[in-house]
DSSP file (Angstrom, degrees, kcal/mol; ACC not computed):
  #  RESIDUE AA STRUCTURE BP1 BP2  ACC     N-H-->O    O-->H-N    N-H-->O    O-->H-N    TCO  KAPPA ALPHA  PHI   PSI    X-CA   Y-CA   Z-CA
    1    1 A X              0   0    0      0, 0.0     4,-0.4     0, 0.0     3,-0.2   0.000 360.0 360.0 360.0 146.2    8.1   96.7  -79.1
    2    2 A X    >   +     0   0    0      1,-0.3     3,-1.8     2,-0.2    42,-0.3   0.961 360.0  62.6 -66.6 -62.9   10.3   93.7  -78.9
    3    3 A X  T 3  S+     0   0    0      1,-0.3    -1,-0.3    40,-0.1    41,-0.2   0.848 108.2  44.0 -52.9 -49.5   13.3   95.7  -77.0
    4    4 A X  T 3  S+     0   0    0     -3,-0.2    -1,-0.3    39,-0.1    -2,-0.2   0.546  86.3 101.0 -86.8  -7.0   11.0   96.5  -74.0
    5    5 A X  S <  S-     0   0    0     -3,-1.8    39,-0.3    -4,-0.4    17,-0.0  -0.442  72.8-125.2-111.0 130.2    9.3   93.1  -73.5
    6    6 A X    >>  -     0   0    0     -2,-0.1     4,-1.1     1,-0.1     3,-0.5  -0.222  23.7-107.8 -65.6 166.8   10.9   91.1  -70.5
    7    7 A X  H >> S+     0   0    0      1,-0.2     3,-2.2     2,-0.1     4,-0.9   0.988 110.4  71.6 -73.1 -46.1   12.2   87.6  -71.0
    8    8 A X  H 3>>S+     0   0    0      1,-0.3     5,-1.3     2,-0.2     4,-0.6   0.626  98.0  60.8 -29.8 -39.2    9.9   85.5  -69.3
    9    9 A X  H X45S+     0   0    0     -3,-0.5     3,-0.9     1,-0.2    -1,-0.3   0.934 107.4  44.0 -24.2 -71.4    7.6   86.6  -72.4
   10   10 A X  H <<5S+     0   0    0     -3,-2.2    -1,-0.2    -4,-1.1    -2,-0.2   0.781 104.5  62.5 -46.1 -29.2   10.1   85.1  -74.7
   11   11 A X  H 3<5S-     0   0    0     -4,-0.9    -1,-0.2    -3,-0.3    -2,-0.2   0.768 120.1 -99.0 -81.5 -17.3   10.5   82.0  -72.6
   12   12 A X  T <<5S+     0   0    0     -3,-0.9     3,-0.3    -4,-0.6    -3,-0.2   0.665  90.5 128.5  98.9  24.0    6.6   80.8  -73.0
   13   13 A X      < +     0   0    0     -5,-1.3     3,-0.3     1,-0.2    -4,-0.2  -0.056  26.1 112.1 -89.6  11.2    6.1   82.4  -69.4
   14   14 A X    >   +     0   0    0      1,-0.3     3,-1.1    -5,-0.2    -1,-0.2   0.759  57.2  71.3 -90.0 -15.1    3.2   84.4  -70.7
   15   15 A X  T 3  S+     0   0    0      1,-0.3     2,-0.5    -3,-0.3    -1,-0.3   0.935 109.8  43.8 -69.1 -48.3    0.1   82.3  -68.2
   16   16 A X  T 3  S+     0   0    0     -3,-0.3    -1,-0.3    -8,-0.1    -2,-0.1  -0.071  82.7 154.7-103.9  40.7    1.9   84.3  -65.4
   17   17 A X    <   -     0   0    0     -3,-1.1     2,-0.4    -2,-0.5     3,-0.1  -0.263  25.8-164.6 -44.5 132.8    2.2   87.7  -67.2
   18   18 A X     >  -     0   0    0      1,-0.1     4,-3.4     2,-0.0     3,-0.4  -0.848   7.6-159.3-137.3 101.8    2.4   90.1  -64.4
   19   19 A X  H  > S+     0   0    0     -2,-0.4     4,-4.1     1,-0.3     5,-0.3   0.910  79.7  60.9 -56.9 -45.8    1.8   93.3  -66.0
   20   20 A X  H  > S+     0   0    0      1,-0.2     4,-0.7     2,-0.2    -1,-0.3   0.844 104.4  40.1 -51.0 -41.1    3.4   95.2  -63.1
   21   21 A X  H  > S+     0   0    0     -3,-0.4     4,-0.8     2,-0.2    -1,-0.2   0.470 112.5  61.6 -96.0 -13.9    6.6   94.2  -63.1
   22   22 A X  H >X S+     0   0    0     -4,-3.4     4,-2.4     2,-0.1     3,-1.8   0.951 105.2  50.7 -52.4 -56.4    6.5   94.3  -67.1
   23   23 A X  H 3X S+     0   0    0     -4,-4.1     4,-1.0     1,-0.3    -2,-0.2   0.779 106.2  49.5 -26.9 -48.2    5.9   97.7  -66.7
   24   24 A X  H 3X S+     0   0    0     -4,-0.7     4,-1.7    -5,-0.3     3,-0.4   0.918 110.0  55.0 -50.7 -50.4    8.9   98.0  -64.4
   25   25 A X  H <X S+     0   0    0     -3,-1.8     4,-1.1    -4,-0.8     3,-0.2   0.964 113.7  44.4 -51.5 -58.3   11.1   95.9  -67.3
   26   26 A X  H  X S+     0   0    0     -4,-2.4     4,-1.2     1,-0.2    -1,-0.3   0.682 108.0  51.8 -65.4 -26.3   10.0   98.5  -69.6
   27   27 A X  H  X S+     0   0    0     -4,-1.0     4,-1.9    -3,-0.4    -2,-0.2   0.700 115.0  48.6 -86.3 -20.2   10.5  101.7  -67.6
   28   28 A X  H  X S+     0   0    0     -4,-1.7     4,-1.0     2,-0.2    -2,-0.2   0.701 105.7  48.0 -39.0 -59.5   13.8  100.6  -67.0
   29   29 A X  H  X>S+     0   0    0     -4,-1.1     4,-6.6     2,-0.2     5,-0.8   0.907 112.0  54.5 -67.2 -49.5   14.9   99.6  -70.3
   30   30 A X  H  X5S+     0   0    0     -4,-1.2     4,-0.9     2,-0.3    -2,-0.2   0.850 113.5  44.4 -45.8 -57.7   13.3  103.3  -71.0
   31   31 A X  H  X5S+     0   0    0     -4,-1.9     4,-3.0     1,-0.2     5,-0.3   0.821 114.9  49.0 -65.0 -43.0   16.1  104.7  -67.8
   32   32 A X  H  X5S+     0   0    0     -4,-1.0     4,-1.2     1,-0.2    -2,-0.3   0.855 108.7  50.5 -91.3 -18.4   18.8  102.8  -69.1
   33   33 A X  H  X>S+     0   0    0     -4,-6.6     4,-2.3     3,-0.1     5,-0.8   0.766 113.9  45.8 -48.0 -36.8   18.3  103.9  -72.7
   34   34 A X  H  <<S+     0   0    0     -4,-0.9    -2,-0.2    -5,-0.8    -3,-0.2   0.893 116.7  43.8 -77.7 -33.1   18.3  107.6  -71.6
   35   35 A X  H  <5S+     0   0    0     -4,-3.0    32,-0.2     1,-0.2    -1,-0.2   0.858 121.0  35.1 -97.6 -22.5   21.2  107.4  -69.4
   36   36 A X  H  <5S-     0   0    0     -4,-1.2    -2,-0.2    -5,-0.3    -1,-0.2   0.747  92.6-136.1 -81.2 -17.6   23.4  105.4  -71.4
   37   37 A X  T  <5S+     0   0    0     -4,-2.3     2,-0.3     1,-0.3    -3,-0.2   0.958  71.6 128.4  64.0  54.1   22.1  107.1  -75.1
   38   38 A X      < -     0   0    0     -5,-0.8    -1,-0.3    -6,-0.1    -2,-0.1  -0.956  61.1-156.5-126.5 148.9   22.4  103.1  -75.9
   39   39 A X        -     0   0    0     -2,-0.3     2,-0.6     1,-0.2    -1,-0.1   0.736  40.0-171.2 -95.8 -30.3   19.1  100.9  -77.7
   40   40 A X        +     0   0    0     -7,-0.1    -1,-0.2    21,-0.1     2,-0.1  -0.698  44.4  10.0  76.1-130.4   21.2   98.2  -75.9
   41   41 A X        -     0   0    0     -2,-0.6     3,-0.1     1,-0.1     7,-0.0  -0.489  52.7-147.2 -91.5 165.0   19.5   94.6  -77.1
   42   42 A X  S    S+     0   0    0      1,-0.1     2,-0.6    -2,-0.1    -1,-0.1   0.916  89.5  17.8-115.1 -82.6   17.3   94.3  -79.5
   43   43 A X  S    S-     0   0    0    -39,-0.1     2,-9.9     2,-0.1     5,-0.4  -0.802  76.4-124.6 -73.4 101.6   15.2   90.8  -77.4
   44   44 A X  S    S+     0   0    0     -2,-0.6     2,-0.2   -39,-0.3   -34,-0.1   0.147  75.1 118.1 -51.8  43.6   15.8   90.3  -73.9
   45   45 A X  S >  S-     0   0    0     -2,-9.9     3,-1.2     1,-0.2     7,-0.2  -0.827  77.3-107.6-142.9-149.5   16.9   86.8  -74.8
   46   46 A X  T 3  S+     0   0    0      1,-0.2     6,-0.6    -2,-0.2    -1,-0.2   0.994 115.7  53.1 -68.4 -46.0   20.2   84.6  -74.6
   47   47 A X  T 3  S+     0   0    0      4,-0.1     2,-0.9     5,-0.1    -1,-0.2   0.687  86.9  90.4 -60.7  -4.2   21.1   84.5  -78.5
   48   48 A X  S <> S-     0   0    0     -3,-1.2     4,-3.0    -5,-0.4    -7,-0.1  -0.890  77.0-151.0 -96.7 107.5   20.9   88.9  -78.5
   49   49 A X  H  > S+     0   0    0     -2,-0.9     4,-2.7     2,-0.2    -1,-0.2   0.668  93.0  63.7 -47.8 -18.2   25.0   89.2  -77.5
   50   50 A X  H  > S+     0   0    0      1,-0.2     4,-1.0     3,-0.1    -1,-0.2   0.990 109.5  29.0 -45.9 -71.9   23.9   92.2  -76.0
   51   51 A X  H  > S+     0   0    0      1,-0.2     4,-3.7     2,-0.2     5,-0.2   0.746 111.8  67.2 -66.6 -29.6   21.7   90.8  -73.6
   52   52 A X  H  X S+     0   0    0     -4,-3.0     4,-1.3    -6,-0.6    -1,-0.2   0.971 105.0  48.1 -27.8 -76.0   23.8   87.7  -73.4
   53   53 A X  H >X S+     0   0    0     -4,-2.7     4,-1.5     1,-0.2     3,-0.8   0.747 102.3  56.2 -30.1 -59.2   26.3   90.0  -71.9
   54   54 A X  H 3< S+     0   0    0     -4,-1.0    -1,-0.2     1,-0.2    -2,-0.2   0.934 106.3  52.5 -44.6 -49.7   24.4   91.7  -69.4
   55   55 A X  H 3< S+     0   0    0     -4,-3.7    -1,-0.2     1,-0.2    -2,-0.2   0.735 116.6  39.9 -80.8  -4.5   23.3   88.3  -67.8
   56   56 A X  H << S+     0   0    0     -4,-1.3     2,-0.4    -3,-0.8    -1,-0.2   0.798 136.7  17.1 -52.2 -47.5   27.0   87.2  -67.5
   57   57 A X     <  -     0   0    0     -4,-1.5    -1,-0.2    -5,-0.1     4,-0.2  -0.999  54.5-164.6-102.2 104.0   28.0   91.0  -66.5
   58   58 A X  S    S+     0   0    0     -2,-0.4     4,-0.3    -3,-0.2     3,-0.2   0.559  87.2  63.2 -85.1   6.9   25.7   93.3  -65.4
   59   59 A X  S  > S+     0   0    0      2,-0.1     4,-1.0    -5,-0.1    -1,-0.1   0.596  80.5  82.4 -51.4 -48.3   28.3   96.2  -66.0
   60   60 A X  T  4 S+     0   0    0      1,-0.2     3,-0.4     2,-0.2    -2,-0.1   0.814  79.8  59.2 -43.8 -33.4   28.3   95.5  -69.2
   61   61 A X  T  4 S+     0   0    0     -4,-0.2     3,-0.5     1,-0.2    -1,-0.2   0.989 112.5  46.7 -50.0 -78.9   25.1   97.6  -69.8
   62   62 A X  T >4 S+     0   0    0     -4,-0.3     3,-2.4     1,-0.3    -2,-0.2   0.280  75.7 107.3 -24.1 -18.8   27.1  100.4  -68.5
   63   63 A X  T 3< S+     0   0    0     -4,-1.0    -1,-0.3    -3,-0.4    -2,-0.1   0.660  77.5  52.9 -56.9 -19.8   30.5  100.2  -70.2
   64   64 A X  T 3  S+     0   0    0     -3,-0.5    -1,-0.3    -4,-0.1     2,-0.3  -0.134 104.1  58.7-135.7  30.7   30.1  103.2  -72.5
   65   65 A X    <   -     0   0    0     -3,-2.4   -29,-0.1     3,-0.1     3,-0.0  -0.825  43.0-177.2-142.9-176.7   29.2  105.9  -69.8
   66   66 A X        +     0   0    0     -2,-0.3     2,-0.7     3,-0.0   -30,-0.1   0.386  67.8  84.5-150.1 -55.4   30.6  107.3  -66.9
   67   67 A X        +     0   0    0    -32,-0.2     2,-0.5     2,-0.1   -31,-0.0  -0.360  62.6  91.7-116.3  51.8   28.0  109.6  -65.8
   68   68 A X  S    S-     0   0    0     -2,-0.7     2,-0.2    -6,-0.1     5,-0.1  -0.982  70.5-131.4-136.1 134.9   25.5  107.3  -63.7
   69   69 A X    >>  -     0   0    0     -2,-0.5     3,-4.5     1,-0.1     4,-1.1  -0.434  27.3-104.0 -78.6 149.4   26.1  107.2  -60.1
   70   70 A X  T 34 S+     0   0    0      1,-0.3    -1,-0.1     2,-0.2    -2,-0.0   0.187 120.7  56.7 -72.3  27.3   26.1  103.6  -58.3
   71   71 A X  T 3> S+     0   0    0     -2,-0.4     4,-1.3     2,-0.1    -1,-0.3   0.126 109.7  46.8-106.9  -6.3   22.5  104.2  -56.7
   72   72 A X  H <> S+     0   0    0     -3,-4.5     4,-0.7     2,-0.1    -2,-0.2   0.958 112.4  46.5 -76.1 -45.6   21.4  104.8  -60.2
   73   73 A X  H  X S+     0   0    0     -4,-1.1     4,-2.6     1,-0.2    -3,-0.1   0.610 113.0  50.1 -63.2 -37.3   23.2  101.6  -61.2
   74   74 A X  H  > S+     0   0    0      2,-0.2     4,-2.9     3,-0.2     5,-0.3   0.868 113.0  47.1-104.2 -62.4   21.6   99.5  -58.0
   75   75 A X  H >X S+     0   0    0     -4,-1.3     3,-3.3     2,-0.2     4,-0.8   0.726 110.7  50.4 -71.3 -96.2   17.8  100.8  -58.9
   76   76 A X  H >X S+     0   0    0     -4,-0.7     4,-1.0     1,-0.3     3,-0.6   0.444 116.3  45.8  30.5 -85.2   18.2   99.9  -62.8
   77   77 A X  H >< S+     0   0    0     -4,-2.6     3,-1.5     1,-0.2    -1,-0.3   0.912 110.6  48.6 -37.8 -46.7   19.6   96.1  -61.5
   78   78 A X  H X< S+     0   0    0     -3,-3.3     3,-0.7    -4,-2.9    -2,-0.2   0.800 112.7  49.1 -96.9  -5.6   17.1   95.4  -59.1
   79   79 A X  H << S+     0   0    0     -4,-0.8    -1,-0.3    -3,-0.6    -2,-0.2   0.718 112.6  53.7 -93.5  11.3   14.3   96.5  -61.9
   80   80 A X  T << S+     0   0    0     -3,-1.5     2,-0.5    -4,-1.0    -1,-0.2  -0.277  74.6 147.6-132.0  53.6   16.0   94.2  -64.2
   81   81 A X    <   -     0   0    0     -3,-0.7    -3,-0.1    -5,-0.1   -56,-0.0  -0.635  44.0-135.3 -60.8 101.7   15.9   91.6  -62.3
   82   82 A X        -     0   0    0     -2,-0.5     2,-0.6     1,-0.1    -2,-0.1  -0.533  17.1-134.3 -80.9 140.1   15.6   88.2  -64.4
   83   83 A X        -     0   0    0      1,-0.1   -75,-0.1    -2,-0.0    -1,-0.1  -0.919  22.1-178.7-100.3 110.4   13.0   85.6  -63.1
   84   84 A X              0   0    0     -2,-0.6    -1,-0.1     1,-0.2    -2,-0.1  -0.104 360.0 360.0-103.7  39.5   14.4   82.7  -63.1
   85   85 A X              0   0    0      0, 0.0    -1,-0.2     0, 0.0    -3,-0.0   0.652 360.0 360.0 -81.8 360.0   11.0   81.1  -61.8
């Protein structure tokens, strides 16, 4: 599914596919659906205003709950981490 795929996918990034840290992207997306009860972006790329937001804000994900504490918030960023290689 398109929603779970990192960007680097999107970008033409795919000769250095690193299946682990998709995996990560995706379990992630998976955490931050469940705790926000959000689908979030539809493609993890600029032109989905979702995702836009988040990589201007990464609060922005967050805006329409309350009820994840800021070590939740902390693991969630660092597994949705953008590679800007």
């Amino acid at each position: 599914m398109p929603r779970f795929r990192p960007p680097e996918l999107y970008e033409g990034n795919s000769s250095n596919y690193d299946l682990f840290s998709s995996d990560i992207w995706a379990l992630s997306i998976v955490l931050l659906m469940m705790t926000t009860k959000s689908k979030l972006w539809k493609k993890a790329l600029q032109s989905d205003l979702t995702f836009s937001a988040y990589t201007q804000d990464k609060n922005s994900i967050f805006a329409n709950t309350s009820a994840i504490t800021s070590e939740a918030k902390e693991v969630i960023w660092a597994s949705l981490k953008l590679d800007h290689t």
